[in-house]
Structure formats: structure tokens, C-alpha cells
N, C-alpha and C positions, 0 to 999 in steps of 0.2 A: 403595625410598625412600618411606616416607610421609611427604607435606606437611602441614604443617600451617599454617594461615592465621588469623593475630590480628588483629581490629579496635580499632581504638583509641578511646576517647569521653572520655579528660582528656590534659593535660598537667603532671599534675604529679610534681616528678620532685625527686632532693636529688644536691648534688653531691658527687662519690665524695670520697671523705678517704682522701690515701696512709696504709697502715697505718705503729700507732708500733709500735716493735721492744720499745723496754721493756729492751732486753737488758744483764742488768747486770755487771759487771765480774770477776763470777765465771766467765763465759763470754768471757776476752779472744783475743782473736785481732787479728795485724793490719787493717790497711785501707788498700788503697791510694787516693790521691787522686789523679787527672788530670786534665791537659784535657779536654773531652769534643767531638767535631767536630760534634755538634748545636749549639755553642753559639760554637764560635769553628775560625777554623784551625789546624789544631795542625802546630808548627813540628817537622820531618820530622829534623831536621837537630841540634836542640837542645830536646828537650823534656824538661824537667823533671817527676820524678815525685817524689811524698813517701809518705809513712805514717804513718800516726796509731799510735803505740804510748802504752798506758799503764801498761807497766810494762817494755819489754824493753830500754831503755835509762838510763844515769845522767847527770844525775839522776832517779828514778823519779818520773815527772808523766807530766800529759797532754802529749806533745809528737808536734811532728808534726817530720819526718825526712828527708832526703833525702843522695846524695851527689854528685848534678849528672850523675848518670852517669858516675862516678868519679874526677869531677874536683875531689873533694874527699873526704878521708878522713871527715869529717862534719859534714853543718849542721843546728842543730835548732832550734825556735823553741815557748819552755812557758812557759807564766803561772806566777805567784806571789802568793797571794793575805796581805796583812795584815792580820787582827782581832784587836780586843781585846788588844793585844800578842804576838800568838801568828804564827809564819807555817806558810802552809798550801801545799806544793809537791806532794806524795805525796800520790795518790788515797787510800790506804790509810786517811790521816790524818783524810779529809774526815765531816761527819758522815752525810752519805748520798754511797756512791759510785756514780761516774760511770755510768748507763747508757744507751747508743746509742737513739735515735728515730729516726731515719734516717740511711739511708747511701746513698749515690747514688756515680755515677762520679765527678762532682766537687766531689759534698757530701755533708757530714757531720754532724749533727746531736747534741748531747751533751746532758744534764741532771744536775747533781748538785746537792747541798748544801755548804757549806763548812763551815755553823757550822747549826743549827737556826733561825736568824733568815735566815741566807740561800739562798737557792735560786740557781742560775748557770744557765745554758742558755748554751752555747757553740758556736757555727757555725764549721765550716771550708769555705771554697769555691774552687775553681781557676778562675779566673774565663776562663788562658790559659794558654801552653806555659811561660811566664817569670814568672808569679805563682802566690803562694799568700795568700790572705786570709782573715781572722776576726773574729768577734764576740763580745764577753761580754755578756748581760745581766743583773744581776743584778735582784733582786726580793726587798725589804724582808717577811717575812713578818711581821715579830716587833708591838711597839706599841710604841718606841723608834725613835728617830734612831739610824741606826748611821754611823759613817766605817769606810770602808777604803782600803788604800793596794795598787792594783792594780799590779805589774810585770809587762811583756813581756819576757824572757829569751832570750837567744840564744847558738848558740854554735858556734864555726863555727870547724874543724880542717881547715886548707888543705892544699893538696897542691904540694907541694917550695916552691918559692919564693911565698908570698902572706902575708895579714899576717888576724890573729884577727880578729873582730868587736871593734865597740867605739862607743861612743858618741859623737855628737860634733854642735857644733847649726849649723843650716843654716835661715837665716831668722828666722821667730822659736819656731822650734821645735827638740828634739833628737831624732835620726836613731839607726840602729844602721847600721853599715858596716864592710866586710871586702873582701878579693881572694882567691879560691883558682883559678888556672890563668887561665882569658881570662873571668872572671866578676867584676861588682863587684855583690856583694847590697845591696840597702838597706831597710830594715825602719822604715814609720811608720806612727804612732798617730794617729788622730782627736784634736779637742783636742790643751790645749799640754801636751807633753809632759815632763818632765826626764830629769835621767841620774843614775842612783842608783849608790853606790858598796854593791854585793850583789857576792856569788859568782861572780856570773855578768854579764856584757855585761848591761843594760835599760834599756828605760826604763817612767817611772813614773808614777800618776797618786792622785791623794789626793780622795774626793768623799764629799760625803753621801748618803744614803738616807730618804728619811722614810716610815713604817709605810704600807703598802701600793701604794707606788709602783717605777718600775723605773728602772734607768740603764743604758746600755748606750754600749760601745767598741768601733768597730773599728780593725783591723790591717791592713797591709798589706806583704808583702815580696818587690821586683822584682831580678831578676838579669839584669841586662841585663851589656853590656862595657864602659860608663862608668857612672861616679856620677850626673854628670846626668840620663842615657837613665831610670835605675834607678829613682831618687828622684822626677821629671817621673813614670814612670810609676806607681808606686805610689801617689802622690797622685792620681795619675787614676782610680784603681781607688774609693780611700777618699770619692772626690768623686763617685763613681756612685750610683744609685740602687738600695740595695743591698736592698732589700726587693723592689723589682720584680726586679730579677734574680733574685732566691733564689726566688719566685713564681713566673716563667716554668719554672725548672728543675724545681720538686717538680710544674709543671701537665706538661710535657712528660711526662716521667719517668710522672706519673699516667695519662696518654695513651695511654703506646706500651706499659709492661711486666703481667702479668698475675699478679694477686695467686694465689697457692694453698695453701691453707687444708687440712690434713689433719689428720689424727689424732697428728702428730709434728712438734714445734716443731721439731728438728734437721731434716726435711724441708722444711719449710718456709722455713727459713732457707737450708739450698742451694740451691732452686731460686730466692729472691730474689737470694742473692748471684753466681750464675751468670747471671741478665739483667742486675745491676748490672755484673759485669767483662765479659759482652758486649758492652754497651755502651763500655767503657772500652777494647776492643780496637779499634774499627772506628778508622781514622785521617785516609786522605786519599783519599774517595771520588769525587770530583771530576774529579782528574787521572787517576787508577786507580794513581800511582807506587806507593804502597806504603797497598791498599785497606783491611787492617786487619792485625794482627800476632798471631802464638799469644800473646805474653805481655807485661805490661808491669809491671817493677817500678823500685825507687828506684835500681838500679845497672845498668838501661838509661838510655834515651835521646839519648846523644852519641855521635860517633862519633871516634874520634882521628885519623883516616884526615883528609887534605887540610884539615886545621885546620877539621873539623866539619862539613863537607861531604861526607864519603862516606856510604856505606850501613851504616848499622848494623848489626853480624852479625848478631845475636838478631833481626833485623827485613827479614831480604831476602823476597819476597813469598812469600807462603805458596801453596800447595797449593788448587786446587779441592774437594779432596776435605774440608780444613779447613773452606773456604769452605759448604760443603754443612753440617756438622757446627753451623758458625755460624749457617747460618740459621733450624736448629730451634730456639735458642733466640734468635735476635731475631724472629723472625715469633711474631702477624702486625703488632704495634703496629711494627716497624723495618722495615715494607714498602719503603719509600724509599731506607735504607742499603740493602738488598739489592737493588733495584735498581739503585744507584748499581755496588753490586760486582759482581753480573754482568755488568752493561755493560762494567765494565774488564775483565774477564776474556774479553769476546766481542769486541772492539775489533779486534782482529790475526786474527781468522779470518772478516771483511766482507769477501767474495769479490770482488776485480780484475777475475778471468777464471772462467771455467767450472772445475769442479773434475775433473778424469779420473782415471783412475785409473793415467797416465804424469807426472802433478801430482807433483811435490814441493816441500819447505814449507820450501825452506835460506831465503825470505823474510821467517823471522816467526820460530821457533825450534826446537831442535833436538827437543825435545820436547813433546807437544802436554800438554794439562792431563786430568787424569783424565776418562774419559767420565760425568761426572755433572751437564754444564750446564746439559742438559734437561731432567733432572728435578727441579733447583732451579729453572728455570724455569717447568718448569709447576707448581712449588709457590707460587711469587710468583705467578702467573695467576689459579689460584684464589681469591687473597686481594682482589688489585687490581682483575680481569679487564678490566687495562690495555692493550686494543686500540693506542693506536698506539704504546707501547712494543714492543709482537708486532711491529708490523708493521714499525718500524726493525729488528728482532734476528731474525727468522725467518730471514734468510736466511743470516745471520751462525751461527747452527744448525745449518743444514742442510749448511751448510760444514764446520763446525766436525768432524758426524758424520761427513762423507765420508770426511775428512779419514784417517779409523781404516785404510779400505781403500786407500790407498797404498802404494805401495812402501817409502816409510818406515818405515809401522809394520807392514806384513805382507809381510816377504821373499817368501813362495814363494805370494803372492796367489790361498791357496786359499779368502778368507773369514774366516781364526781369524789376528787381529792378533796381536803379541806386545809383552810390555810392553819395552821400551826403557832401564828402569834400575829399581832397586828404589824409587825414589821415588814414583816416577809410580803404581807401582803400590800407593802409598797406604798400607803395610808394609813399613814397615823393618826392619824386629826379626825378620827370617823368616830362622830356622836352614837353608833351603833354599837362600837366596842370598845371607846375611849373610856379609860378608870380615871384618870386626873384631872377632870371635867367634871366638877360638881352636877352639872347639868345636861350630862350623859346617861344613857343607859348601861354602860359598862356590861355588856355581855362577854362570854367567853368563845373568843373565835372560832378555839376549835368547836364549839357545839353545832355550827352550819353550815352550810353547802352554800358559797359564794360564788354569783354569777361570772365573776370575773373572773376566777381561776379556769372554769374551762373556755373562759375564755382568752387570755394567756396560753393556753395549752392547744386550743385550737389551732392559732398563729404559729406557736411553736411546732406543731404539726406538721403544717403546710410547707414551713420554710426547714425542716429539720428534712423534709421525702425531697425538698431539692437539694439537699447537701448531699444527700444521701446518690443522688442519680448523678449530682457530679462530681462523684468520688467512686462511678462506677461497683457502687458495694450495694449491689441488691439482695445480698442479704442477709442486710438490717434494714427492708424495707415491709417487713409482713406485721412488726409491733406498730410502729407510728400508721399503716395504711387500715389496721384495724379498727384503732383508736380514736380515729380522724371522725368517722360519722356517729361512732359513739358518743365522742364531745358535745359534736352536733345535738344529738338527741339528748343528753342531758341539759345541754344548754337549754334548749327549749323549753325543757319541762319547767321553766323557772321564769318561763315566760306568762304575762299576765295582761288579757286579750287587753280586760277591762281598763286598768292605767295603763296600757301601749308602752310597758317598761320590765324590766325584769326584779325580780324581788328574791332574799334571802330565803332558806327553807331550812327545815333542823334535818342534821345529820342520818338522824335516824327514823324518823319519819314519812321525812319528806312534804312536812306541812310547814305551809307556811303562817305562824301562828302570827295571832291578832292580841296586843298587850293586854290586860285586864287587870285590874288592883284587886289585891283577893285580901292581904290584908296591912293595917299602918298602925304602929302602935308606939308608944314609949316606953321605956323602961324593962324590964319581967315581966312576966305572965305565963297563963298556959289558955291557950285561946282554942277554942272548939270550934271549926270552920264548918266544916262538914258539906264541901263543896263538892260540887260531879261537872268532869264534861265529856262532852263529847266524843272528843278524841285524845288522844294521850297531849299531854303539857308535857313543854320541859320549866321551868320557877327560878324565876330569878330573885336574890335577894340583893336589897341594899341598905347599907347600917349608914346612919349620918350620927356622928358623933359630937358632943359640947366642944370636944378639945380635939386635940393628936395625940392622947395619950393611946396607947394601945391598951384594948380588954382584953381580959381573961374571962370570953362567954363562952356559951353553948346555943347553938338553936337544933332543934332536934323535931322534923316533921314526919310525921306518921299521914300511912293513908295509904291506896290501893292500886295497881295495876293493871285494868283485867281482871279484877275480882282476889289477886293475889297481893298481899302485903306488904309493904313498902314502907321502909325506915331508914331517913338521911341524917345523920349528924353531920353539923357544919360548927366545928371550932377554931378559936385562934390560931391554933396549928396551920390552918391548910386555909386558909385568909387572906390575903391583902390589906394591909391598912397604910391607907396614903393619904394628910392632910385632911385627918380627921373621918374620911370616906370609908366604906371596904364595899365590894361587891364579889359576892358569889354565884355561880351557875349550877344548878343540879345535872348529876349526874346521871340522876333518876328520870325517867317520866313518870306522870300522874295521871290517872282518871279519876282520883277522887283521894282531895285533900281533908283529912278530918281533925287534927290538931296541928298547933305548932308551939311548942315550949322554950322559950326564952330563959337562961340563966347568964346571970352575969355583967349585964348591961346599970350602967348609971340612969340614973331617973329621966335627966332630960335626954337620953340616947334613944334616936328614931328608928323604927325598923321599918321596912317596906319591902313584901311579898307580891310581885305580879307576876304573870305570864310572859315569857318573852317575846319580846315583838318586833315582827319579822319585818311586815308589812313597811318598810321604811327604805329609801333610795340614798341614794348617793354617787360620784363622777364613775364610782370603779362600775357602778351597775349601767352603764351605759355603754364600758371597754367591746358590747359584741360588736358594735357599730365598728370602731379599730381594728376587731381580729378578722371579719369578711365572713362573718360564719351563719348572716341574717341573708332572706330572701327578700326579692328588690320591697315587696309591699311592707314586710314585716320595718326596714330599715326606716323606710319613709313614715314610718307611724311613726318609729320613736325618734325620730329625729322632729319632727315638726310635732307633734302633740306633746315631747315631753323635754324632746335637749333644748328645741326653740322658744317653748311657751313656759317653761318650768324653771330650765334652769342659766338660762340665756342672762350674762351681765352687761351692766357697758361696757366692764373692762375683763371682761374674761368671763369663764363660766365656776363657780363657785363649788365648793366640795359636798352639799348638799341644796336641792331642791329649794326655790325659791316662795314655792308656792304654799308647804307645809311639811313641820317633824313635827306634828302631833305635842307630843308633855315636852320634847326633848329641843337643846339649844339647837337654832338653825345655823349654824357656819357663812360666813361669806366669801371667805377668805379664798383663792383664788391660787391652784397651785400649778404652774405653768408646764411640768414635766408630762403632766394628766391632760391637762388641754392640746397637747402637740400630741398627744395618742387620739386624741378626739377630733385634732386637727387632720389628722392623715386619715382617719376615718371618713371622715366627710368628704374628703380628695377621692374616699374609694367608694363613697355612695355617688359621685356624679354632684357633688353640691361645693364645686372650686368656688361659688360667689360665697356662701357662709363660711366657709372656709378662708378664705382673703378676709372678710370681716373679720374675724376671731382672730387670727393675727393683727390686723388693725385695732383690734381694743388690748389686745396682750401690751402691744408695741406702746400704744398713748399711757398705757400706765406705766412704761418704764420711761416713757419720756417726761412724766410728770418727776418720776421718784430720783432716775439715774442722777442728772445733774443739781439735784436738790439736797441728794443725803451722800454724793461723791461714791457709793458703791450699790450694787444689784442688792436686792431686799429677797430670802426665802419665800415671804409669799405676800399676795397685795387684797386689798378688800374689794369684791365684784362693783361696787355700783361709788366709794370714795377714791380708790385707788390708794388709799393710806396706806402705807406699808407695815409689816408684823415680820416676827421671824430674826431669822439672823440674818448679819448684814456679810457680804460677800460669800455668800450662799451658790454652790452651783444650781438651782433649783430655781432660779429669782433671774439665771440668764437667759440674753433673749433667743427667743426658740430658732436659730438660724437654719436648720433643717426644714421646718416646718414654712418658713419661708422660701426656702428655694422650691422645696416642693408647688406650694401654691403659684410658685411663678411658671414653674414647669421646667425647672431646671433641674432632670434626674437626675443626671450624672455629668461629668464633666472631667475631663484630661485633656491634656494638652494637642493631642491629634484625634480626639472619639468624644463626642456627648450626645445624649438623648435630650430632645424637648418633647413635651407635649401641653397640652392645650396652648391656653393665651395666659397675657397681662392682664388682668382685669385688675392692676391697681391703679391709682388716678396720675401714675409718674409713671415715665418709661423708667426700667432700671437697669444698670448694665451692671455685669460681673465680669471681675477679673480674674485669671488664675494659670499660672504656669503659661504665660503669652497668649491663650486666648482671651480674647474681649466680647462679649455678648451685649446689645443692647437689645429687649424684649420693648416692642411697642404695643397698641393695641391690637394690630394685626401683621405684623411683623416684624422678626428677629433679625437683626444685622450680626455675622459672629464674622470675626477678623482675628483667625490663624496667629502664630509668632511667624508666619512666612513673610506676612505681609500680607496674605493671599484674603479676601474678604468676598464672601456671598450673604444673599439677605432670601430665608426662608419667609414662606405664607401659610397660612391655613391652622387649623388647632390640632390635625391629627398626630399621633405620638411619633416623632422621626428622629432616625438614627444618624448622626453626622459624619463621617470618616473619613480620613483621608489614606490613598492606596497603595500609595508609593513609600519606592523603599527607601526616598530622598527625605526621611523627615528630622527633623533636629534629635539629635540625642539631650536629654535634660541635661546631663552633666556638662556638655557644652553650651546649653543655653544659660546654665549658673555660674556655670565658670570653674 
């Protein structure tokens, strides 16, 4: 690492201006609006989402949208504008149409023209969980007095029993009001209002303009459970100081996300719109109840469950492994949310008692969180290097790792934990253990020793003995320094010279077994196999049923262990039956199967007996490459013999093996969280050019899908780029971490960043962030201070940028 050290001799500095997008209406796509919990509490329970469409619903306007969380077939709220006897509803019609200047999680920023004399600038804001509000400003371009006759429109299609929107005056003003389900919306204007008899529910307003001055209206509409609650608050919103509000948001927003400037305005616009909806994911950091959610759109947020009070499905807590995924792209401007969410996530593993390894965890949950809390945590570390946040959580850590070498998670406590369900292990979609894939093997996780858990555990190792030395606590440094080359050596032993890849092994074995069909049959029977092998099996069955009805069978195998007897019943009791499927794992091994007896089964009902089969890859089996735990030769195998030649897409690298799964479906499908772990992997093998490609095929699939389907797709196909999955999905955004990295941009604040290597993308790309500007060229970086002060470094080797004076801006003054 070379330091390098700046002195300072002015202060003068300009302050950053959010980028405008410009983006015009040839490029539409939706927008979701939300609460945002940087700015209020967002109500867990009953939160309200909308979307700004300007053309995918009727009437075609700018309107924004929602369905209360499907407690209403549809509510929508769109201007009408009157001149010169003409009315102007459809963007279409306007003389310059509408395009987007900013968009934020819960603002939204518009400019168009209606007429060539007028210009509109339109604001939408979520100010809370139960409101949406706006602003029109117009501005007189022309040398004439113009009048127009502004309407608010509304229009709102209840669900079973409630009644349409509709006008009606309250005070000395007129209201827009409706019911759909346990909601009363009410919708007011700034100024006195009327109630116009149009098309549609409005209300309306008639004002002058005189040649180069502006007017401007705002809106307001609350969905509380009464009228009053509704309308009280909606005034209350229109009675705030709606310029400081909107001010605090674009300064916040300017604060925490990090402009990036490339050579491709579609790249540029994903990686802003993926900090915009990260932001818009994080929910209730606080309490940890439900710390952020993969998705949020206009037909979430309610739950029908205990009259609104349950858990949302779409929103039951997500996954560590998500959690990890999230923080590449809110760090380091969302240092705060992520610490808020690791904490809830480290809360239930703040150790009682000493941890042993005769510890079990029935106290807290049945499974633990993926092993990756340490190394999201020493990523917040580096950013914060928030001492007594370590020193409340170290211990909570160190627990958390023990935690893996229990009896829990590692039945025959030789060191190699085993995953516990296919969640945890962070891949679902794995044709090795997936049940609701016809054309899966459906094995049972816990029966193997997966390469990727010590591998995860490794990592977690490595970076758990640097929390650990910088929280001064050496001792709780003798468990994780034990551990560390033991991972190692198990890792390895699951290495496999001959495929230059690593492969599954049975738990209890430790072989790595090869499928075999032992027997397939229909219906009943009592079958006499009388098979021997080698070495102990573990048997898998699988039943394919005519229908989905569920049976009441038996299968009951007899046979030997060792010479010693061996008897499995597998009944509907202790079964799976899913969409006509079931699959079972023995719990037994086998050296020698000699019947299997069938009762119970329908005539056309299939059975099928093979050996489990190990011998099969997938993305997780290549995580050692990520965790740094391969030696230089060993990495270069499987990086070129098997991630390059096997499993290498155009548009990313696929969840399984391109080359062959044997009986089993091949997957193509492409899931971006795994790839950015493969990505930094390759960053740590020395392979920055494959690395900048894989980003380059991530990035051209979202550039095909982003503006096509108006939001990020959960996951895309390696070689068509079609998208699958759910739509605004955190999993589907683009990998902005994995990016910055391959540029070589470690770290970055406003007086301190690390670079190291080069650009090897085909644009110079500059980044922005808390007043510094960076542009990366081929062979060098120009960065330019908020002093003003600007040097241009050379070379690839890794250097530290700083400046040493005491004269530096304070942030709070550079925001204001």
C-alpha cells in the first residue's frame, strides 16, 4: 500500500448538486414511491405503496397508483390540465413531454410543457406509510397573461363493499372521498378548492399567470380508517413546510448514495436506480422486527391475516445472505441502516452462558443465519471503524461462529458443519436438493457435507480474528485461530484433482457417492433386489404420483450394514408430498439391499430407488475461489478448467454447470448475489480482466431487461437474458459493489480512499461522493477534493489517498 499524504492551504469548495436525469418519456418505465425510514416510521402493518405510471394505465396521464395492498381493485390520482379551451390529460398530447429529474425512494421529480407558453415541474413525495403528496408549478414562459383551469382527478375502484371517490366540501373548502375495505382516502388541494362536474372525481382550480412568473399547488391524499383521521391529516401534511422537507431529502439522498458516471447512460441509470430501491427496501431498523424486505411494490404492503396485523408473506425476514447482498449496495453512504441491521440480526446470538460444544440453540432458533455476519461486519468496520459498536457485538460474533460446531449443525462433530435446509444455504434453485422440480434429484441437505459452508466459514474466520484484534479481545481469539486450518483441510478433502472442482460428500461417510438406479417400478409389490456394494450407500427414493392426491403407503427396505441388519420404513407420516411428487433420503446406509415392499400405492404410481448422487456441481461449489482459502495453482484450475469452460454465460454464470447434470434438469438461470461473490473472488485470484467481463455480461442483461419490463427481474437466463423470478426483486439489482471493486475503488470518503489496480473498462468512469470526484482512466486517476484541491495518481499498485490537515470540511457544513 502506498500512502499518499495531501496538505491543504484554502477552503474553498462548491456544494455537490444531485444529478438531473433528463430522462424523457421515450424511456418510460415504472417508479415505485414509498415511505422511506430515514425520514419517518414506516407502518409494518399497513404501508401504502404507489407508482408513478405515465402511460400504463387509463386514462393515459401522469398518474400515480396504487392498490392499498389489494384492498382495493384500483386508486389513482392524475392532473388535468385547461388552456386556451383545449384540455391536456395524455403526456402524448403535451407540447414537451414529461421527463424525470429525480427520483428518489420517496420523491419524484417531473418537468414538462403543456402548451409552449407553459412549463409544469411536478413533485410527488411520500412524506409517510398513509400519505402521498404533490406539487404543480407552473411558470408563465410566454409575454402574455395566460389563465388555466387546473384539476386533481381521482379515481378509486373499491373492493366488494365500499363506495367510488367523489367530491364533497368540508369546511370552506371541497375534499375528494371514498371507502374500499377498512380504508377512508381523502384527497386536498392547497387553496379553495371546487368540485367540477369532468369525467372523473376533481377538484379544481382557475388562476392567472403573468409573463415570467410561477404558481404553484399542492396536494395532499391520506388513507387513514376515518374521514376525519384522513382529511386532519392531509391538511397536516399540506400545512408543512414543504420546501424544507423536499430539501432535507434530495440533501440526505446527496449524502449517503454515490453518483457513477460511465460510458453508458443505461449503466448509469441501474446502478442509480438500485441505491434508489435499496434504500426503499430497508424498513424497520430499530426494533430488527422486519429489518428490510427483498421487494416492495403497489400490491404489497397489507396483510389480511388478524385484520392487518399479521406478517406480511412477501415480507417475513429475509436471509443474512440477502442482508450481505444489501449492503454492497448501500455502503458506505447507509453505514447507519447497516448497522442498525446487523445488530438485529446479532441480537439472539449475545451469549447467557459460555458456548461448548454440548450447547444447543432450541433458545433462539432452529436455524442459525447464514455464516456471513463477519464479514458484513468487518465491511461496516472498515467504513465506520466504530469501536464501541465492536465492542457491544464482538462477543455476540464470536458466539454467533461457535455456534456452526454444535451438535446442531454438525451431527458427527468432525469440524464440516452441514447445511440444515436449502435456505440457509442461501440456493434454492439447486437441482441437487430442490423437491418442487419435477426434474430434480430432491435430496436431503442435511445428509452432506457441502463445499461451500466451509467455505463461508472460512471467510467468516479470517474476517471474525480481524474483529476480534480490533476490539483488542484476544481472548476470543484460540476458537476461530483453531478452526481456520481446520476448514482449510476439510475443504480440501472435497476437492477433486480429476474435475479441478470440488464435489458434495455424505455426511457420514465422507464418500462421495456416484447415482445408480437400483430399482423403478409401478404400483405394489415386494421386490427381491439382493444387491451388495462396496461401500456403504446412503438411497434415495422418489414416488411420482397420477395426481396430488396424497397416499396412505408404506415402503419398507430390508438389507445389511456390515453384515448387521437393516430395516427402513418410510410412510406417509414422515414424507413430503408436493404437486403430485414426494422424495425421501435414508437415514440408514446400505452395503446390501435385498427387498423393498411397496404398500399402498395406485397402479399408475412410480417409484424410483437410486443411490445418491454426489458427484454433481453447482455456483455454491465454486464459493472457495470467494472465500481465499485455495492455493495460487489449485485456484487457477478451477477457475480456467471449470468456472471459465463449464460454467462461463454471456450474460452471467448460471446456477449449474453448462457442460452436464447427468438424469437431472440443467438450470440456466443466472443469480447475480452468487456471481458478485465469484466476482470478488476472481478480484482475489489476480483475474481483474474476468472479473470486469462478468460484470459486463451481468450489466448487458440488465440493460436488455431494466428498461423493457420497467423494474430489476430476481434472476435472468445465462445465454437469452430473459428474465424469471419476481419482479423488483433485491437479487435482480445491479451488483454496485462488485463494480466499484473491479474499478478499484475500495473505499471512499470524503477526505480518505484507497484505489488500487486500473480501469480496464472501455470508458473512463468517474464517481462521485460526498465532494469528492474521481475519474479512473486507463492509466490514471484524476480525484478532485470538495477543497477544490485536485491531483492525478499513476500506476496499478494499491494506494491510500489522504489528506492531513486539520483544515478539512466538516460534512455537516458541507450539507448544510
Amino acid at each position: 500500500m502506498i500512502p499518499i499524504h495531501l496538505s491543504l492551504t484554502n477552503r474553498s469548495y462548491n456544494k455537490r448538486q444531485m444529478r438531473n436525469w433528463d430522462l424523457q418519456i421515450e424511456n418510460p418505465f415504472l417508479l415505485t414511491l414509498s415511505a422511506d425510514s430515514r425520514f419517518c416510521n414506516i407502518d409494518l402493518y399497513d404501508d401504502q405503496i404507489w407508482e408513478l405510471s405515465l402511460a400504463g394505465y387509463e386514462p393515459r396521464s401522469i398518474m400515480m397508483h396504487t392498490t392499498y395492498g389489494l384492498r382495493a381493485q384500483s386508486m389513482s390520482v392524475f392532473p388535468r390540465f385547461l388552456f386556451n379551451e383545449q384540455t391536456f390529460t395524455d403526456p402524448i398530447s403535451f407540447s414537451k413531454k414529461p421527463a424525470l429529474q429525480y427520483f428518489l425512494s420517496n420523491y419524484i421529480n417531473l418537468n414538462f410543457c403543456i402548451s409552449p407558453e407553459i412549463n409544469c415541474s411536478a413533485e410527488y413525495w411520500v412524506p409517510d406509510s398513509h400519505t402521498i403528496a404533490g406539487s404543480y408549478q407552473f411558470h408563465n414562459t410566454g409575454n402574455k397573461v395566460i389563465t388555466i383551469q387546473f384539476e386533481l382527478c381521482a379515481n378509486l375502484k373499491p373492493l366488494n363493499e365500499g363506495d367510488n371517490i367523489s367530491p364533497v366540501v368540508m369546511g370552506d373548502s371541497a375534499v375528494l372521498t371514498g371507502k374500499t375495505y377498512n380504508l377512508v382516502p381523502v384527497c386536498a388541494m392547497s387553496g379553495v378548492s371546487q368540485i367540477n362536474d369532468s369525467p372523473f372525481p376533481s377538484l379544481w382550480q382557475n388562476f392567472q399567470i403573468v409573463p415570467g412568473k410561477n404558481r404553484t399547488l399542492y396536494w395532499a391524499l391520506s388513507s387513514l380508517t376515518d374521514v376525519q383521521s384522513s382529511l386532519e391529516h392531509a391538511r397536516e401534511i399540506l400545512a408543512s413546510p414543504w420546501e424544507a422537507q423536499i430539501a432535507r431529502v434530495l440533501m440526505v439522498n446527496d449524502s449517503q448514495e454515490i453518483e457513477i458516471h460511465t460510458g453508458d447512460p443505461d449503466w448509469d441509470l441501474a446502478f442509480a436506480a438500485s441505491q434508489r430501491s435499496a434504500f426503499s427496501l430497508v424498513m424497520d431498523t430499530k426494533s430488527g422486527n422486519v429489518p428490510f424486505v427483498k421487494s416492495r411494490r403497489a400490491d404489497m404492503g397489507y396483510s389480511f391475516a388478524e385484520e392487518g396485523k399479521g406478517v406480511i408473506p412477501q415480507w417475513k425476514k429475509p436471509s443474512a445472505f440477502d442482508a450481505y447482498y444489501l449492503t454492497g449496495i448501500l455502503l458506505p453512504g447507509g453505514a447507519d441502516l447497516v448497522q442498525n441491521i446487523l445488530t438485529g440480526f446479532l441480537q439472539k446470538y449475545q451469549p447467557a452462558l459460555p458456548v461448548t460444544k454440548e450447547t444447543t440453540r432450541r433458545s433462539f432458533r432452529e436455524i442459525l443465519d447464514q455464516p456471513i455476519l463477519c464479514t458484513m461486519a468487518w465491511d461496516l468496520f472498515n467504513i465506520t471503524n466504530d469501536k464501541e459498536w465492536l465492542h457491544a457485538n464482538i462477543d455476540a460474533l464470536a458466539s454467533y461462529f461457535d455456534l456452526w460446531f454444535t451438535p446442531d449443525q454438525d451431527k458427527d462433530l468432525d469440524g464440516f458443519p452441514e447445511w440444515q435446509n436449502i435456505e440457509q444455504s442461501g440456493l434454492e434453485i439447486n437441482p441437487i436438493f430442490e423437491r418442487w422440480n419435477g426434474e430434480t434429484q430432491g435430496l436431503n441437505i442435511r445428509t452432506v457435507e457441502s463445499p461451500s459452508l466451509p467455505a463461508f466459514l472460512y471467510q467468516e474466520c479470517q474476517n471474525l480474528i480481524r474483529l476480534i484484534h480490533a476490539a483488542n479481545r484476544d481472548d476470543l481469539l484460540s476458537v476461530p485461530e483453531e478452526l481456520q486450518g481446520k476448514l482449510k483441510e476439510q475443504l480440501n478433502e472435497c476437492w477433486n484433482e480429476r474435475f479441478s472442482g470440488f464435489f458434495y460428500r455424505d455426511f457420514e461417510t465422507h464418500i462421495t457417492q456416484i447415482g445408480k438406479n437400483l430399482l423403478e417400478c409401478h404400483g405394489n409389490g415386494l421386490y427381491k433386489l439382493n444387491m451388495s456394494f462396496s461401500r456403504p450407500q446412503r438411497l434415495l427414493i422418489q414416488i411420482v404420483g397420477k395426481d396430488d392426491t396424497r397416499r396412505r403407503f408404506q415402503i419398507q427396505l430390508s438389507g445389511q450394514k456390515s453384515g448387521e441388519t437393516i430395516q427402513e420404513t418410510i410412510d406417509f407420516f414422515n414424507i413430503s408430498w408436493l404437486h403430485g411428487r414426494s422424495y425421501y433420503t435414508c437415514n440408514n446406509l446400505f452395503t446390501r439391499l435385498d427387498t423393498v415392499e411397496i404398500t399402498g400405492m395406485s397402479p399408475d404410481d412410480q417409484t424410483r430407488i437410486n443411490t445418491a448422487h454426489h458427484q454433481m456441481s453447482d455456483i455454491s461449489t465454486l464459493l472457495p475461489i470467494w472465500a481465499g482459502a485455495l492455493e495460487n495453482h489449485r485456484a487457477n484450475k478451477i477457475i480456467e478448467k471449470n468456472l471459465h469452460k463449464q460454467y462461463w454465460g454471456t450474460y452471467g454464470i448460471p446456477v449449474t454447470s453448462q457442460v452436464t447434470m447427468g438424469q437431472y434438469t440443467k438450470p440456466s438461470k443466472v443469480l447475480i448475489p452468487w456471481n458478485q461473490l465469484l466476482g470478488q473472488g476472481l478480484l482475489t485470484a489476480g483475474k481483474q480482466e474476468m472479473a470486469v467481463q462478468l460484470v459486463t455480461n451481468l450489466m448487458e442483461a440488465i440493460k436488455q431487461n431494466f428498461p423493457k419490463y420497467h423494474e430489476f427481474q430476481e434472476e435472468h437466463d445465462c445465454e437469452t437474458a430473459q428474465p424469471a423470478g419476481e419482479v423488483g426483486n433485491l437479487r435482480g439489482f445491479a451488483p454496485k459493489r462488485l463494480f466499484l471493486d473491479c474499478l478499484g475503488v475500495q473505499y471512499i470518503e470524503a477526505n480518505h480512499l484507497f484505489l488500487n489496480g486500473q480501469n480496464l473498462f472501455p470508458w473512463p468512469v468517474t464517481v462521485k461522493y460526498k465532494g469528492v470526484t474521481l475519474t479512473r482512466h486507463k492509466t490514471d486517476t484524476v480525484i478532485t477534493f470538495s477543497t477544490g484541491q485536485t491531483i492525478t495518481v499513476t500506476g496499478n499498485e494499491a494506494k491510500e489517498i489522504k489528506l492531513t490537515t486539520d483544515d478539512i470540511i466538516d460534512e455537516k457544513e458541507y450539507y448544510g
